[in-house]
N, C-alpha and C positions, 0 to 999 in steps of 0.2 A: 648119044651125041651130046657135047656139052652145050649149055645154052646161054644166053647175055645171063647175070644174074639179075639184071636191072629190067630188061623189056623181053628176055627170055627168048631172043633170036637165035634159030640156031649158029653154033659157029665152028667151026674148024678148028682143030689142035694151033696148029700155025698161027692164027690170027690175035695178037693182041690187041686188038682194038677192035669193040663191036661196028658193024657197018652201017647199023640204025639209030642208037644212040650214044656211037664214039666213047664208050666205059670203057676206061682202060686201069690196070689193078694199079698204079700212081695216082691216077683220079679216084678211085676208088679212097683210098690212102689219107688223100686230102679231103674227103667228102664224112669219113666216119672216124680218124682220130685216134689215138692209141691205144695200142693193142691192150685189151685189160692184162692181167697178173694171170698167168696160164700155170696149172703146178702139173708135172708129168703126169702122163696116161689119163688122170680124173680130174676133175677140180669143179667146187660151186663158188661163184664169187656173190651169188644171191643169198646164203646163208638156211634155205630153206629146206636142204637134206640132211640128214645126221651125218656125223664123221665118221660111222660105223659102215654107212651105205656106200661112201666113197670109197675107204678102204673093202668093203666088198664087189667094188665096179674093178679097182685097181689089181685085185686078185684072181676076177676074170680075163681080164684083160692080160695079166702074168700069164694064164694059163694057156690061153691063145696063141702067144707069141712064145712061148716053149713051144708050141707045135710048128707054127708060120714064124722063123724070126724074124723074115723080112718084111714084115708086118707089120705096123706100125699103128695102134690106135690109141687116140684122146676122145674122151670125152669133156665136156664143157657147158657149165652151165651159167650163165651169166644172163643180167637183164640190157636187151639192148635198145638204143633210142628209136623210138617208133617213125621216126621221119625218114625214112629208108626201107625198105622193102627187105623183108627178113633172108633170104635168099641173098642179099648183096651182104651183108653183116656174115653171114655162111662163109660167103667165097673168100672175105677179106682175111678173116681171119685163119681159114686155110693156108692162103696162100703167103700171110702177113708169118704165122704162126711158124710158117716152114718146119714143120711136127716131122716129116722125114730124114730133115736133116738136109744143110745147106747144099749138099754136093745132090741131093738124089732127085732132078727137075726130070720131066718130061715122064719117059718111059719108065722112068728108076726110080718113080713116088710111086712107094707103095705104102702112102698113110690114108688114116681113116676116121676122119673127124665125124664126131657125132655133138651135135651143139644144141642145147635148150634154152629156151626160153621160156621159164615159168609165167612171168608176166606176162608178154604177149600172146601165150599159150599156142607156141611156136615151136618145130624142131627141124631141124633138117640132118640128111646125112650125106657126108663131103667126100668121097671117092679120089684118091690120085689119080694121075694119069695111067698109073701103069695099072691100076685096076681096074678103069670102066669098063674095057672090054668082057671082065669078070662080071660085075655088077653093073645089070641095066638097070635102067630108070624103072621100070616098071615095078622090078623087083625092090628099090630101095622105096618105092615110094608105098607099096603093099605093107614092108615092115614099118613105115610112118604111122600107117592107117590101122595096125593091128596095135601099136601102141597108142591109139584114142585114146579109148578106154579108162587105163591105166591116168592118162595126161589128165582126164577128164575129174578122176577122183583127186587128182594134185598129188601122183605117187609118182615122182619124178625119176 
C-alpha cells in the first residue's frame, strides 16, 4: 500500500492529496526544488563512485531490460538537503523524474527508481504503480537492509 511520503499515512491509489498532512506532489515540488541533472539508467551527481561502477550499474541494468523491456530502471545517486524527510525527496523525484516516460501513469509505470544518498546514508527504492502489486514493502525494504552493510563500508 502506498504511504504519505511525509507522515507515512497510508493512502489509496486515487488520492492525491494526503488526508493528515495535505502533501500533495505540487507542494511537494514547491517544497524541494529542482529536479537535479538525472543521466539515464545510472548517474552520481555526488562524485563519490567511479565511472567504471556506473557504467557497470548501466550494464546490469541493460541486461535486465533485454529480459523485462517494460521495465524501466534508474538508479540515482545524489546528496539531498536534510530538511525534508528522505522518503519525500524519494517520491519527488520519482514522480518529478517521470523515468517511464510521460504517457505511462497509473497502472502503465513500470519504472524503478533506486535513489542514494551517501551523505545522509540514506536509500530508498521507488516502485511504479503497476509494480507494487509485484513488489511489497516488505520485500523492498529486506533488500534496503541486506544492502547495510555494503552502505556502511561507503561501497555505494
Amino acid at each position: 500500500m502506498t504511504r504519505c511520503p511525509y507522515c507515512k499515512t497510508p493512502l489509496k491509489p486515487e488520492i492525491s492529496e494526503c488526508p493528515a498532512c495535505k502533501l500533495t506532489f505540487p507542494r511537494t515540488c514547491a517544497l524541494v526544488g529542482a529536479l537535479p541533472r538525472i543521466h539515464p539508467m545510472a548517474g552520481d551527481t555526488t562524485g563519490q563512485m567511479k565511472g567504471s561502477s556506473i557504467g557497470k550499474i548501466r550494464n546490469e541494468i541493460f541486461k535486465i531490460q533485454r529480459h523485462f523491456p517494460q521495465l524501466v530502471i534508474q538508479v540515482v545517486v545524489h546528496e539531498f538537503p536534510a530538511d525534508h524527510p528522505f522518503l519525500m525527496h524519494a517520491f519527488w523525484l520519482f514522480n518529478a523524474g517521470a523515468f517511464a516516460g510521460e504517457g505511462k501513469r497509473g497502472k502503465d509505470n513500470h519504472a524503478l527508481l533506486i535513489v542514494i544518498d551517501p551523505v545522509r546514508r540514506e536509500s530508498e527504492i521507488v516502485p511504479g504503480y503497476g509494480l507494487e502489486s509485484l513488489l511489497k514493502q516488505e520485500a523492498l525494504d529486506h533488500l534496503l537492509e541486506m544492502s547495510g552493510p555494503a552502505f556502511q563500508a561507503n561501497k555505494w
